[in-house]
Every structure is written in structure tokens, then in C-alpha cells.
mmCIF file as Biopython writes it, N, C-alpha, C and O atoms, coordinates in Angstrom:
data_model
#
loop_
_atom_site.group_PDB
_atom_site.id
_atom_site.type_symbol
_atom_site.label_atom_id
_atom_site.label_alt_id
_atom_site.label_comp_id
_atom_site.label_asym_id
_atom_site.label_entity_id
_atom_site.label_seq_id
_atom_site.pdbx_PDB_ins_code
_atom_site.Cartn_x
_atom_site.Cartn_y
_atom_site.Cartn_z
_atom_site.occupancy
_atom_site.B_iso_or_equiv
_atom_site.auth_seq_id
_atom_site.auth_asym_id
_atom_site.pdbx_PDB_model_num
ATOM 1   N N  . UNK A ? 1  ? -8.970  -10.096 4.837   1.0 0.0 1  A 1 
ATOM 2   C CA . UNK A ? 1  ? -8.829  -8.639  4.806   1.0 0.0 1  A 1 
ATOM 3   C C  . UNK A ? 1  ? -9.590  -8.094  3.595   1.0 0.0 1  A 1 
ATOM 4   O O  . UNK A ? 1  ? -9.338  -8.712  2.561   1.0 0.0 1  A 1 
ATOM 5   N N  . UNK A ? 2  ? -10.529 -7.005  3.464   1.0 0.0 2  A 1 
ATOM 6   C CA . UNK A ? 2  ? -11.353 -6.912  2.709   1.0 0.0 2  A 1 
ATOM 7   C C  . UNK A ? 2  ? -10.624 -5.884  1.852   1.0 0.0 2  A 1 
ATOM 8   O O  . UNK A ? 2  ? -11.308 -5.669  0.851   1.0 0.0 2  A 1 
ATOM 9   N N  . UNK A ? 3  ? -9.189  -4.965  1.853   1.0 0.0 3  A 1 
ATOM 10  C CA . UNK A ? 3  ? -8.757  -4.536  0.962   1.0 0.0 3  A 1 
ATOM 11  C C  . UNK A ? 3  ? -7.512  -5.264  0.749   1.0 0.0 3  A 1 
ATOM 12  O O  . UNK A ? 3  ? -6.745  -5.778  1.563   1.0 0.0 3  A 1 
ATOM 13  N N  . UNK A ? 4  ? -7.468  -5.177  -0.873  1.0 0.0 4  A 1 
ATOM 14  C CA . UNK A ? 4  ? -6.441  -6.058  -1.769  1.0 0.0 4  A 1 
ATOM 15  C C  . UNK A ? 4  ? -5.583  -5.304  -1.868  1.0 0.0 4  A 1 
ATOM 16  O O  . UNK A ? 4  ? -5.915  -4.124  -1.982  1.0 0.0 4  A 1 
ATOM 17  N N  . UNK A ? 5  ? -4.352  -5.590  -1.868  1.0 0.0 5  A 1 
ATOM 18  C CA . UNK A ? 5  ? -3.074  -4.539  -2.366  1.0 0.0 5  A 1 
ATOM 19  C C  . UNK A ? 5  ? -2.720  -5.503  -3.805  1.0 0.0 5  A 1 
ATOM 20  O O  . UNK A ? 5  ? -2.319  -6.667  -3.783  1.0 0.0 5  A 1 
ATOM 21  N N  . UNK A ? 6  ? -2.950  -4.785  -4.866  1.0 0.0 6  A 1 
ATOM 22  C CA . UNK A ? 6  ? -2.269  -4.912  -6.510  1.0 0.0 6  A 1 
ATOM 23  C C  . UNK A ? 6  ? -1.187  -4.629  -6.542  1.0 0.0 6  A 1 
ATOM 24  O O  . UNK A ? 6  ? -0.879  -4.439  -7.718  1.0 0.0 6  A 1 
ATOM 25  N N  . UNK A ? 7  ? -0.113  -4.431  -5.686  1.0 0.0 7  A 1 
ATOM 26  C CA . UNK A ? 7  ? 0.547   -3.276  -6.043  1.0 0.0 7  A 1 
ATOM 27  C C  . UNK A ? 7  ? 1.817   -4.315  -6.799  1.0 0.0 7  A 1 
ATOM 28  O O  . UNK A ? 7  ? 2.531   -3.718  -7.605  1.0 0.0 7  A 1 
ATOM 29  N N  . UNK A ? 8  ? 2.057   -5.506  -6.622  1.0 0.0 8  A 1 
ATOM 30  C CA . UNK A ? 8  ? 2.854   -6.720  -7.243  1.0 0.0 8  A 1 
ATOM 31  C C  . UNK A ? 8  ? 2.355   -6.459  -8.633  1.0 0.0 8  A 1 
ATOM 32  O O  . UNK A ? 8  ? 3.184   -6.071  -9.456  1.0 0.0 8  A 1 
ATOM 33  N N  . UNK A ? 9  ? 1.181   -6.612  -8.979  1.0 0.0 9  A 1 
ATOM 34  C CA . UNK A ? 9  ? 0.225   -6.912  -10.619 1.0 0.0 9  A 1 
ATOM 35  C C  . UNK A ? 9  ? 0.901   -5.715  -11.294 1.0 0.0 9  A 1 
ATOM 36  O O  . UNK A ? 9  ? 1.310   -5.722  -12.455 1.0 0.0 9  A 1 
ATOM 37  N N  . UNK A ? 10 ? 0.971   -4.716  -10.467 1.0 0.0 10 A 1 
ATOM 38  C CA . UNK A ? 10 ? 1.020   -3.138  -11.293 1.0 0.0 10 A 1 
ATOM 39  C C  . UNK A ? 10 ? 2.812   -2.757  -11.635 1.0 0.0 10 A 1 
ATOM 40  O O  . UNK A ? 10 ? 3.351   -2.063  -12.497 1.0 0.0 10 A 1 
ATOM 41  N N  . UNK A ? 11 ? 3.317   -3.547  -10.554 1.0 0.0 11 A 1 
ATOM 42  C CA . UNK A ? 11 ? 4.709   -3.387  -10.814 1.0 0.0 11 A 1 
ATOM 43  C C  . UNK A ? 11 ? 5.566   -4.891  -11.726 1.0 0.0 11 A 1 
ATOM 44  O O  . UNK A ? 11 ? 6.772   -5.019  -11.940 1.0 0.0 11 A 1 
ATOM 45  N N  . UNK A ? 12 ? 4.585   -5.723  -12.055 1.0 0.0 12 A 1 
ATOM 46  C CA . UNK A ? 12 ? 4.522   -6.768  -13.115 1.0 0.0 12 A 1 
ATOM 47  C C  . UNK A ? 12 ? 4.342   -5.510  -14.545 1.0 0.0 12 A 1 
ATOM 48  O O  . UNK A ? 12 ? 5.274   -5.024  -15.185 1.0 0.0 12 A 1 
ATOM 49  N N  . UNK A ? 13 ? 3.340   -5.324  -14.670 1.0 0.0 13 A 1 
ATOM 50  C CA . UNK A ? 13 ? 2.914   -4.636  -15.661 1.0 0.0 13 A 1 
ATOM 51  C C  . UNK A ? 13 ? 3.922   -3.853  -16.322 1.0 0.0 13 A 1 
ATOM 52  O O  . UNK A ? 13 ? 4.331   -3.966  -17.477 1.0 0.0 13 A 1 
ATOM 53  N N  . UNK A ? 14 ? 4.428   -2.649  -14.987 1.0 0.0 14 A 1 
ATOM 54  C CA . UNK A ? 14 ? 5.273   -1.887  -15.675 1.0 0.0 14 A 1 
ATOM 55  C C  . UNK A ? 14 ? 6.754   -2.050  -15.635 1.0 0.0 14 A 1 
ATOM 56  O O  . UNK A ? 14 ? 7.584   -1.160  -15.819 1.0 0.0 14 A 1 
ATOM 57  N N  . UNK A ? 15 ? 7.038   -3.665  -15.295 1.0 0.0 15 A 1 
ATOM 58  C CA . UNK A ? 15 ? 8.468   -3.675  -14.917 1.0 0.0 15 A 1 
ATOM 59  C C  . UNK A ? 15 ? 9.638   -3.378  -14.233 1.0 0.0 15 A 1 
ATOM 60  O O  . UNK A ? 15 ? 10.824  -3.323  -14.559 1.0 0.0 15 A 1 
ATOM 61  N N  . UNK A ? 16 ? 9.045   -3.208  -13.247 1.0 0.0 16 A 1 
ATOM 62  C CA . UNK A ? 16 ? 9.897   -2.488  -12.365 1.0 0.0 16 A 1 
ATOM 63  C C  . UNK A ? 16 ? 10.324  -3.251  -11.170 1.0 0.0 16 A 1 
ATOM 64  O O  . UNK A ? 16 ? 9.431   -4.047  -10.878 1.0 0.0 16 A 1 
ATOM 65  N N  . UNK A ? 17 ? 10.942  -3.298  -10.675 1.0 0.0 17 A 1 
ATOM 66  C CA . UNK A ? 17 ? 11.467  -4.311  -9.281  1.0 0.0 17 A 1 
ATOM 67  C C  . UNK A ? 17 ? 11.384  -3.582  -7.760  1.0 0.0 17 A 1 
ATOM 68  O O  . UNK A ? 17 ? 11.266  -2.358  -7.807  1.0 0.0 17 A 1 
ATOM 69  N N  . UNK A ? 18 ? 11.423  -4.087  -6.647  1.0 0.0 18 A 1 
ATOM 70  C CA . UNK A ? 18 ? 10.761  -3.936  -5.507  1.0 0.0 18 A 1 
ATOM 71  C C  . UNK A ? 18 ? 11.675  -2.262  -5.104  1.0 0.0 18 A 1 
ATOM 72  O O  . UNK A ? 18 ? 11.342  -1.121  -4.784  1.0 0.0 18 A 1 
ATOM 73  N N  . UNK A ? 19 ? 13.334  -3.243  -5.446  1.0 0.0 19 A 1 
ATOM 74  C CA . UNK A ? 19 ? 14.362  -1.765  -5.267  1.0 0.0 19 A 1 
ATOM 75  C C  . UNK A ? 19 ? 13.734  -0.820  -6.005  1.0 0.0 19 A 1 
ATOM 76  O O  . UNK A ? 19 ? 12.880  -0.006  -5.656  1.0 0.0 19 A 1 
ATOM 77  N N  . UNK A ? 20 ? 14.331  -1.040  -7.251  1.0 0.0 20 A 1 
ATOM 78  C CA . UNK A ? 20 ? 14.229  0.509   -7.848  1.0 0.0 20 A 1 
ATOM 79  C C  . UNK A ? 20 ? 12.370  1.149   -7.750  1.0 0.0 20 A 1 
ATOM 80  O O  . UNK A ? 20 ? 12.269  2.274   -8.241  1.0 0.0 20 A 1 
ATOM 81  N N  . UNK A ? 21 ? 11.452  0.748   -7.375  1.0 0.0 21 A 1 
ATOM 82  C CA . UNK A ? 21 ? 10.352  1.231   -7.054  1.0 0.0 21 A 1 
ATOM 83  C C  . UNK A ? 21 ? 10.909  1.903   -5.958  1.0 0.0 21 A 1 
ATOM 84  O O  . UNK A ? 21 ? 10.919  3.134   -5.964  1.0 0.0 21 A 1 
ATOM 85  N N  . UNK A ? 22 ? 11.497  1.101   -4.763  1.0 0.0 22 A 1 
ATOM 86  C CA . UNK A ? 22 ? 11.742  2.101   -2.991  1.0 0.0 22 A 1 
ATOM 87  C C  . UNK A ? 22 ? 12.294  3.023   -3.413  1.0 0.0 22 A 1 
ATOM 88  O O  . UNK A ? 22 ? 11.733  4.081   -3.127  1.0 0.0 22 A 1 
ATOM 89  N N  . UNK A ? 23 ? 13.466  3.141   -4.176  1.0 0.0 23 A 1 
ATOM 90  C CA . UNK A ? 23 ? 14.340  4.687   -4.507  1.0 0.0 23 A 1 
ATOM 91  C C  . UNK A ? 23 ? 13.191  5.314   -5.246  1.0 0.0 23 A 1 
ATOM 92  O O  . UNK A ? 23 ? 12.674  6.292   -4.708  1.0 0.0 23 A 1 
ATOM 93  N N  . UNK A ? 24 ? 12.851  5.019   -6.066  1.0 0.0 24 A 1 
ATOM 94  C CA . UNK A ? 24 ? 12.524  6.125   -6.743  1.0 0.0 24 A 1 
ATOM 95  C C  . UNK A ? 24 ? 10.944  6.711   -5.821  1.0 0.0 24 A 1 
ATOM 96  O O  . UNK A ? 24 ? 10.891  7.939   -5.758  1.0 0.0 24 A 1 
ATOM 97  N N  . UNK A ? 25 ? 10.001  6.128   -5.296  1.0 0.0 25 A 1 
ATOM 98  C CA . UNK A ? 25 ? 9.295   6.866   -4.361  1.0 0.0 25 A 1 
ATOM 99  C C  . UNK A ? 25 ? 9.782   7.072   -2.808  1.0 0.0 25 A 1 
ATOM 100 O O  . UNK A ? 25 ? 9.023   7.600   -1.995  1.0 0.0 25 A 1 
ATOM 101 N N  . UNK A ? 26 ? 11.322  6.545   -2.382  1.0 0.0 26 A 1 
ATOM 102 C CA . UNK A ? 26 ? 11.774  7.011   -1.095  1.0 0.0 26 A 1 
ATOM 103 C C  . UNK A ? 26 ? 11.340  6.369   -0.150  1.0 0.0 26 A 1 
ATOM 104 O O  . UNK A ? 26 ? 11.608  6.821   0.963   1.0 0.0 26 A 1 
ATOM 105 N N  . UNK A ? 27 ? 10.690  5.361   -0.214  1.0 0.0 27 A 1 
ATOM 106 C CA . UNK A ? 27 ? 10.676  4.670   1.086   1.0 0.0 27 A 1 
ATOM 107 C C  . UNK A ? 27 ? 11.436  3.079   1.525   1.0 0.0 27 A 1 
ATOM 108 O O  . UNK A ? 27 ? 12.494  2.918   0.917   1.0 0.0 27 A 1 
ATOM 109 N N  . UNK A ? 28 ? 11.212  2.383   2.086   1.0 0.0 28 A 1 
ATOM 110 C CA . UNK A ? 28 ? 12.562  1.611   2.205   1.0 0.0 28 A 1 
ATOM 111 C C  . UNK A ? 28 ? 11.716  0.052   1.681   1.0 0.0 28 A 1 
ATOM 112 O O  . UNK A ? 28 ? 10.610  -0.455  1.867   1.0 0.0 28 A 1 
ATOM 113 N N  . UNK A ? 29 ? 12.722  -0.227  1.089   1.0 0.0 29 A 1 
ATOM 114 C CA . UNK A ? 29 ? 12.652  -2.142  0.808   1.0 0.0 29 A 1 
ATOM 115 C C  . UNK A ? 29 ? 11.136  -2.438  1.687   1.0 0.0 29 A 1 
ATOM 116 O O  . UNK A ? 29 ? 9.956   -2.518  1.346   1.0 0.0 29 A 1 
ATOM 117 N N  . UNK A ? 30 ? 11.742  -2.529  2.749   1.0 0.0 30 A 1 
ATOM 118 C CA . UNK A ? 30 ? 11.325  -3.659  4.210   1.0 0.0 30 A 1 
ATOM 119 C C  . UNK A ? 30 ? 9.901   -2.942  3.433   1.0 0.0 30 A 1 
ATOM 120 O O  . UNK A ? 30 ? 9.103   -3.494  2.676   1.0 0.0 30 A 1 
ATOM 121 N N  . UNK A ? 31 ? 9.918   -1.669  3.873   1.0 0.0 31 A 1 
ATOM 122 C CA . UNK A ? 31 ? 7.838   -0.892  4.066   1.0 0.0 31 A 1 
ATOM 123 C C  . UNK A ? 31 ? 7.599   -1.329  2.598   1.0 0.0 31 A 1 
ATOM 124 O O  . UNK A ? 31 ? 6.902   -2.342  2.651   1.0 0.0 31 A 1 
ATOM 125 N N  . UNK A ? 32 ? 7.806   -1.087  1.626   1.0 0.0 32 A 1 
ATOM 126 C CA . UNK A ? 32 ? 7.041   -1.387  0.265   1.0 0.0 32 A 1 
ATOM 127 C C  . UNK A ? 32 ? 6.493   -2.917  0.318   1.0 0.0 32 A 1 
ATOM 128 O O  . UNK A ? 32 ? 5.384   -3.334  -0.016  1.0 0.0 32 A 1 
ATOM 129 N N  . UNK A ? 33 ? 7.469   -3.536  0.774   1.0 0.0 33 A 1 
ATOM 130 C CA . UNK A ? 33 ? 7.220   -5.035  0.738   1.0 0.0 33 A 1 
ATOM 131 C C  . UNK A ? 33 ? 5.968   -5.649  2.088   1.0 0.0 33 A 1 
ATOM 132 O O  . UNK A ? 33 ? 5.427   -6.748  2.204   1.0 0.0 33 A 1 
ATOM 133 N N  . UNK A ? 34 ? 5.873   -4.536  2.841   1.0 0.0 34 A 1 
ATOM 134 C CA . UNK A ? 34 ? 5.370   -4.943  3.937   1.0 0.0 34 A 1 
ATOM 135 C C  . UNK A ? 34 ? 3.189   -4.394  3.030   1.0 0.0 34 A 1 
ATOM 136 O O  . UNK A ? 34 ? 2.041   -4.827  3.122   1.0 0.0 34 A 1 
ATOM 137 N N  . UNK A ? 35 ? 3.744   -3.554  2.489   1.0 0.0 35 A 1 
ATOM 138 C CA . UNK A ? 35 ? 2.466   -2.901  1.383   1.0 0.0 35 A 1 
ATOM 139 C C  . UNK A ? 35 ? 2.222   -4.148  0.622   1.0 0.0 35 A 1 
ATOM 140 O O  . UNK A ? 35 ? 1.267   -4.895  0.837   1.0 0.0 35 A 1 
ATOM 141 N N  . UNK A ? 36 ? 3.164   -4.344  -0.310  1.0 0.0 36 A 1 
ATOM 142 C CA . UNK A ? 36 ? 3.006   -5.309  -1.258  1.0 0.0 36 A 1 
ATOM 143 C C  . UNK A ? 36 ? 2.029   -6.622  -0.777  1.0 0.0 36 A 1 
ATOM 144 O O  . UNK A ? 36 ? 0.873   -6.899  -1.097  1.0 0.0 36 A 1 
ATOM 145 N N  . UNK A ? 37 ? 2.731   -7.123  -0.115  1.0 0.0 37 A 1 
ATOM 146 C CA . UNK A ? 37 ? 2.194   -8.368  0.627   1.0 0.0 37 A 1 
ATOM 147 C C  . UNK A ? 37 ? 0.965   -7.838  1.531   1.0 0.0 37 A 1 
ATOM 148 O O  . UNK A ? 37 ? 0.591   -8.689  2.338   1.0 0.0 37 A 1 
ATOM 149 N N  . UNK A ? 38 ? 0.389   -6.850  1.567   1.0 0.0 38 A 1 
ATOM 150 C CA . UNK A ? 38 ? -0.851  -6.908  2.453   1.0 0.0 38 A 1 
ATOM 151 C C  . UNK A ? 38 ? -0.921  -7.059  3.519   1.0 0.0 38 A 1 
ATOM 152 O O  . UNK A ? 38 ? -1.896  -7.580  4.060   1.0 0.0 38 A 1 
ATOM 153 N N  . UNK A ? 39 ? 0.294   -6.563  4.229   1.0 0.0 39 A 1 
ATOM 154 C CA . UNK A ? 39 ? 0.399   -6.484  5.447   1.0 0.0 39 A 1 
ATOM 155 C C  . UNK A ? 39 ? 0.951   -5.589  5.937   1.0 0.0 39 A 1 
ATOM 156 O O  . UNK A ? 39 ? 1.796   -5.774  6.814   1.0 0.0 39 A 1 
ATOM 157 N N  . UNK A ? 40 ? 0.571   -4.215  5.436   1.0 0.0 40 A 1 
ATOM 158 C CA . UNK A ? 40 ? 0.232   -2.958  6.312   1.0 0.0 40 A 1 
ATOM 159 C C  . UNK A ? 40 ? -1.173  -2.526  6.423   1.0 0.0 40 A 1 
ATOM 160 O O  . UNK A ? 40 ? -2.185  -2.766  5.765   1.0 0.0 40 A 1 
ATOM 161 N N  . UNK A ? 41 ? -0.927  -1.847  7.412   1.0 0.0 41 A 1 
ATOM 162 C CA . UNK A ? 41 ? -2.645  -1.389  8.375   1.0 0.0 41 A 1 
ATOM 163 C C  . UNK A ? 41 ? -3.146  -0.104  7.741   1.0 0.0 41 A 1 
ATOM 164 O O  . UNK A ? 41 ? -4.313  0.277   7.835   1.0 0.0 41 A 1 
ATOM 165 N N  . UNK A ? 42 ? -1.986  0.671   6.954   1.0 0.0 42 A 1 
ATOM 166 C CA . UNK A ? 42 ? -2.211  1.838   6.588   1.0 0.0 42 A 1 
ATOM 167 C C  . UNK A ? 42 ? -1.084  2.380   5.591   1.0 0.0 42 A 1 
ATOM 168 O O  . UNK A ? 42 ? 0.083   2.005   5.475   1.0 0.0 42 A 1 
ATOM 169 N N  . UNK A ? 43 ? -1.683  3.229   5.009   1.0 0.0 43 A 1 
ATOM 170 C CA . UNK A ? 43 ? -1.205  3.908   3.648   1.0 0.0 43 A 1 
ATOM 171 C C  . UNK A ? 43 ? -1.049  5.293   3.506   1.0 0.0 43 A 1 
ATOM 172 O O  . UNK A ? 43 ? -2.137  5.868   3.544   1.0 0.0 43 A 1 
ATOM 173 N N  . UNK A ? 44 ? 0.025   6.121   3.338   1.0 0.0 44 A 1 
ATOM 174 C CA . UNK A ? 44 ? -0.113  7.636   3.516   1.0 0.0 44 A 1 
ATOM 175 C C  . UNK A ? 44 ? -0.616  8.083   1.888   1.0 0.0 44 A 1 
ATOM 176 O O  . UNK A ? 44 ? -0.426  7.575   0.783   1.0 0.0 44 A 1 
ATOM 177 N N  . UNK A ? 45 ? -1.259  9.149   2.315   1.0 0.0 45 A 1 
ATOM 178 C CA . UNK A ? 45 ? -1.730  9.493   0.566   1.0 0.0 45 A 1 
ATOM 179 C C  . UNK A ? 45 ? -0.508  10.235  -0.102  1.0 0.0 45 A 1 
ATOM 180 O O  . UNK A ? 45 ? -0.521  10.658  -1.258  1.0 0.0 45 A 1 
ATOM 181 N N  . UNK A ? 46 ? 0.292   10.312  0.563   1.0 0.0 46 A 1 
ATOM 182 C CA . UNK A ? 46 ? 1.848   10.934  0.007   1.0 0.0 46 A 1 
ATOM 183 C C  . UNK A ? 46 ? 2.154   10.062  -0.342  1.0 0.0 46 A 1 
ATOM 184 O O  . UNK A ? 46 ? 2.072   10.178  -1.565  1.0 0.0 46 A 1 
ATOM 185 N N  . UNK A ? 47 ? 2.667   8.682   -0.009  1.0 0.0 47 A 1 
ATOM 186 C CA . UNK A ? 47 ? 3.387   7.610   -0.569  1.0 0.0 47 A 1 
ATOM 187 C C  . UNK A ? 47 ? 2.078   7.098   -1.307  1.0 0.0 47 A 1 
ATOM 188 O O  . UNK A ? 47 ? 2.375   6.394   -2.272  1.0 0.0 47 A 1 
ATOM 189 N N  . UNK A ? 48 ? 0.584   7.273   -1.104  1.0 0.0 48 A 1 
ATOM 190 C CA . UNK A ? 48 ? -0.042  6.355   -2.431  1.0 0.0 48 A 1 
ATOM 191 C C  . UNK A ? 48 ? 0.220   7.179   -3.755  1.0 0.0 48 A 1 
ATOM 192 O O  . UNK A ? 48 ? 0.250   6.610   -4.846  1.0 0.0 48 A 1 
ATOM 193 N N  . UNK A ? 49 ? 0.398   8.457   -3.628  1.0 0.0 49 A 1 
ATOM 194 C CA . UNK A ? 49 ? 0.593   9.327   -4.788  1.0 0.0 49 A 1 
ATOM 195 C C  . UNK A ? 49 ? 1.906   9.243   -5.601  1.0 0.0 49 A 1 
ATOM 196 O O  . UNK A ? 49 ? 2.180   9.406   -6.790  1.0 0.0 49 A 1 
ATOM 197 N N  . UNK A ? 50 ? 2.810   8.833   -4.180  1.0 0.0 50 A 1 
ATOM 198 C CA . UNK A ? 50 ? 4.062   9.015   -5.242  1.0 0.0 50 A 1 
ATOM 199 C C  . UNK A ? 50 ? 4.770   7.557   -5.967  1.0 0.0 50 A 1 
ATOM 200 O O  . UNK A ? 50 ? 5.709   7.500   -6.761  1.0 0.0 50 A 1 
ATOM 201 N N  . UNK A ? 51 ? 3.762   6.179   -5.246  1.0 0.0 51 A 1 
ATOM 202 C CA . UNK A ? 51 ? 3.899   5.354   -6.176  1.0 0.0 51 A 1 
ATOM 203 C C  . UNK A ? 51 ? 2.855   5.156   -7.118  1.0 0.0 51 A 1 
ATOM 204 O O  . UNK A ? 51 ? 3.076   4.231   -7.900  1.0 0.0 51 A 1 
ATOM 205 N N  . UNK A ? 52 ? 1.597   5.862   -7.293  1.0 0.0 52 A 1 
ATOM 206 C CA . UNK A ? 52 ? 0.838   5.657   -8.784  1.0 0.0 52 A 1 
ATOM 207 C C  . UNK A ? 52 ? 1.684   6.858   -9.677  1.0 0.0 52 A 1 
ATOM 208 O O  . UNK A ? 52 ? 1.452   6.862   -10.886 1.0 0.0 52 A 1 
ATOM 209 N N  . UNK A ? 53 ? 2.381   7.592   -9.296  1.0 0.0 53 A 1 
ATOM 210 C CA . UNK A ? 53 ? 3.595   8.594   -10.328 1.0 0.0 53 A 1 
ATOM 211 C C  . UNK A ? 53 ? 4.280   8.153   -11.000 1.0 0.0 53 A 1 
ATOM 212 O O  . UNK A ? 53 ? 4.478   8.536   -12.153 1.0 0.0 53 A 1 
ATOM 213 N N  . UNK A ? 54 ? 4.949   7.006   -10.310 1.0 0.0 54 A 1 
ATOM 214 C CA . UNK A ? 54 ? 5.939   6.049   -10.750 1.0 0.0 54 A 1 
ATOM 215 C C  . UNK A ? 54 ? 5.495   5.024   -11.379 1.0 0.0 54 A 1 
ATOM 216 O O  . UNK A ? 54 ? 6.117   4.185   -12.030 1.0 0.0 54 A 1 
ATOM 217 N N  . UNK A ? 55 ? 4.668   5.096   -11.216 1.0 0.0 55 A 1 
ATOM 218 C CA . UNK A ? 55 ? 4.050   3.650   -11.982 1.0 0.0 55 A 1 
ATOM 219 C C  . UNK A ? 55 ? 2.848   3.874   -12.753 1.0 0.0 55 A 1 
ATOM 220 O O  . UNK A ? 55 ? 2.225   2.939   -13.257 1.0 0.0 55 A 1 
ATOM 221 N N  . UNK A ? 56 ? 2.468   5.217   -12.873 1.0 0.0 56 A 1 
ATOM 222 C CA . UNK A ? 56 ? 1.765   5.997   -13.759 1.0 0.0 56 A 1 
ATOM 223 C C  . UNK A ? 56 ? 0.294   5.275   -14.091 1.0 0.0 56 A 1 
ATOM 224 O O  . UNK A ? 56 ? -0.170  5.008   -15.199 1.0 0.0 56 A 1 
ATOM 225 N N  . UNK A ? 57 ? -0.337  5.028   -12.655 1.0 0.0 57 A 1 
ATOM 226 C CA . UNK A ? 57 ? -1.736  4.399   -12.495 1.0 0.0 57 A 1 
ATOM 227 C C  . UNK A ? 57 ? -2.213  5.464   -11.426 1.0 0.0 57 A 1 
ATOM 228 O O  . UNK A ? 57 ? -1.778  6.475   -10.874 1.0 0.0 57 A 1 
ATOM 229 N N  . UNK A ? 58 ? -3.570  4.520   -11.446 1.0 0.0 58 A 1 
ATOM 230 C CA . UNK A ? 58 ? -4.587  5.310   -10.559 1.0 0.0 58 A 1 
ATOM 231 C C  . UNK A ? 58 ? -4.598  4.753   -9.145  1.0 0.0 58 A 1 
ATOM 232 O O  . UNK A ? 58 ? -3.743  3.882   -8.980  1.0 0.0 58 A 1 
ATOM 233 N N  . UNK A ? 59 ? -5.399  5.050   -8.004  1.0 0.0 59 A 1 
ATOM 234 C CA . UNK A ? 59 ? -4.850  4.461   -6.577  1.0 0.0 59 A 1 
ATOM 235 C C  . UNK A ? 59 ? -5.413  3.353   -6.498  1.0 0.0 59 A 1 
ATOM 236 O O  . UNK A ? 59 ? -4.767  2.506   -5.881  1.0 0.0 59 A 1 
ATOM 237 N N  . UNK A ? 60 ? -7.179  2.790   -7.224  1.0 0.0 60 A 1 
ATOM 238 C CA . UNK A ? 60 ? -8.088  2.175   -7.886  1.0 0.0 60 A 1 
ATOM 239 C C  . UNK A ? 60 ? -6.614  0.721   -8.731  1.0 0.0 60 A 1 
ATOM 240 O O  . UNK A ? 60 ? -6.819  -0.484  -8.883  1.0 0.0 60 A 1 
ATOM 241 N N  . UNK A ? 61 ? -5.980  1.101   -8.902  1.0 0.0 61 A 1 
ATOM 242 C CA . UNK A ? 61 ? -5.452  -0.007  -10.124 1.0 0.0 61 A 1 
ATOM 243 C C  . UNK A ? 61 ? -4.134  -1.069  -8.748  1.0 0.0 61 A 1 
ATOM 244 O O  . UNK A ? 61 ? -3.559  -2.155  -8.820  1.0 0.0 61 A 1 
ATOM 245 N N  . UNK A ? 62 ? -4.202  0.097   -7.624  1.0 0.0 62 A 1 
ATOM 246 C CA . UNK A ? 62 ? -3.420  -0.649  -6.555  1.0 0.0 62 A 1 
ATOM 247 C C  . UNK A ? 62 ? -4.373  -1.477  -5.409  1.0 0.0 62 A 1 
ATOM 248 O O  . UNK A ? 62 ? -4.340  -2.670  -5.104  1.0 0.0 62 A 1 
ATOM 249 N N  . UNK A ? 63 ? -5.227  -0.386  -4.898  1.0 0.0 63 A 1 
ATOM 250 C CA . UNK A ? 63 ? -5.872  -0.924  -3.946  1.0 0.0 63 A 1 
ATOM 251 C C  . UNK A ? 63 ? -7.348  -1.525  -4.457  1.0 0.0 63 A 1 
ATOM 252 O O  . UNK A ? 63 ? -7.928  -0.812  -5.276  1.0 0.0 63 A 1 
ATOM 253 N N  . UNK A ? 64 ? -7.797  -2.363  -4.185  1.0 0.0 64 A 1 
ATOM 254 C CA . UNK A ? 64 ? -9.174  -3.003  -4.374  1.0 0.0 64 A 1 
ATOM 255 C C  . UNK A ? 64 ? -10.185 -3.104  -3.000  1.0 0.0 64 A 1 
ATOM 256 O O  . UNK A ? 64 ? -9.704  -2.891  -1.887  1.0 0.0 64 A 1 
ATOM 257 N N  . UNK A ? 65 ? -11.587 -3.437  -3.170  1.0 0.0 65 A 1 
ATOM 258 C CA . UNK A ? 65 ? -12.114 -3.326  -1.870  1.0 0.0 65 A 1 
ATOM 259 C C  . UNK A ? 65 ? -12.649 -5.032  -2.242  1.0 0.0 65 A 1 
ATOM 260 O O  . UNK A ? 65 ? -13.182 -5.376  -3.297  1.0 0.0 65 A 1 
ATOM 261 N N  . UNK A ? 66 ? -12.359 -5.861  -1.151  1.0 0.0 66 A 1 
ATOM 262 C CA . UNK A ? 66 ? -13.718 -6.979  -1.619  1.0 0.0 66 A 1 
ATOM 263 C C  . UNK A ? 66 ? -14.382 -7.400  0.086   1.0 0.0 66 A 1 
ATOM 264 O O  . UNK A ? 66 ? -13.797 -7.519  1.163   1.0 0.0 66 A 1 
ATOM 265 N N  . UNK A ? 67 ? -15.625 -7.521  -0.240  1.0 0.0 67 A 1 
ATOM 266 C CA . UNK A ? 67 ? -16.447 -8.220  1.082   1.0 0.0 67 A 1 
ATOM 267 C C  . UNK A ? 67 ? -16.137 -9.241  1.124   1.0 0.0 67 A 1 
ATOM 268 O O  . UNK A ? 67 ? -15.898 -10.058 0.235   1.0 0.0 67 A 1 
ATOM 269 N N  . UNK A ? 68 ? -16.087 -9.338  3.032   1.0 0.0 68 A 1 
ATOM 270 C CA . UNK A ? 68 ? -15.596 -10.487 3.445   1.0 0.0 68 A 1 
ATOM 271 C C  . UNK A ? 68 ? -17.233 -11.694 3.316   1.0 0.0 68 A 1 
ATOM 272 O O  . UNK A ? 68 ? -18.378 -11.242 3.339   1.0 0.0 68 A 1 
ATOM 273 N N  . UNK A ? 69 ? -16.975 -12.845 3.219   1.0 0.0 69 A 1 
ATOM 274 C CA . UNK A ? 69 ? -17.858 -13.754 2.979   1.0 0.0 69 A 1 
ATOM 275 C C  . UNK A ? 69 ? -18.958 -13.628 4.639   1.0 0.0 69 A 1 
ATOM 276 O O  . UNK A ? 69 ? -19.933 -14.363 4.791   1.0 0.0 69 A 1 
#
């Protein structure tokens, strides 16, 4: 898959755990984790906004692009 989800690295960084990330941007366990791990198809720019808020990064510090070989 040629985009990376950081979003584990970034919530390393700022300490925060999978729960209290879902409450505080509102979406549930299961979907963050389904983000986390790189295995969602898609991303709303509402929820990319309201977890670089929370975690007080850029969308750049979550998502990465790399070519496939």
C-alpha cells in the first residue's frame, strides 16, 4: 500500500493511548485502530483534522506517501 499511516509513531510521541485518543476525537476504538493499522481505504478530513488537534501535528506527520517497488 503506497500510503503509510504514522498515526501509532505520533501517538508514541505524544503519549496518548488508542482510548483516550477515540474520546477525545469521537470516533470509536474498532475505526481508529482500523486507521492505525493501515487498514482503512479512506479518511474524512473532519476526523484527519480533529486527530492532528489532539495530537497537535500536521496531516504530513500521520500520513506518508511511498512508491510501490
Amino acid at each position: 500500500m503506497p500510503i503509510i499511516v504514522n498515526l501509532d509513531v505520533m501517538m508514541a510521541k505524544r503519549k496518548i493511548s488508542l482510548s483516550e485518543l477515540s474520546d477525545q476525537v469521537g470516533i470509536t476504538n474498532a475505526n481508529l485502530s482500523i486507521l492505525k493499522n493501515s487498514k482503512a481505504k479512506a479518511i474524512r478530513f473532519s476526523t484527519l483534522e480533529a486527530i492532528c488537534k489532539v495530537l497537535d501535528c500536521q496531516p504530513g506527520d500521520i500520513l506518508e506517501y511511498m512508491e510501490e517497488d
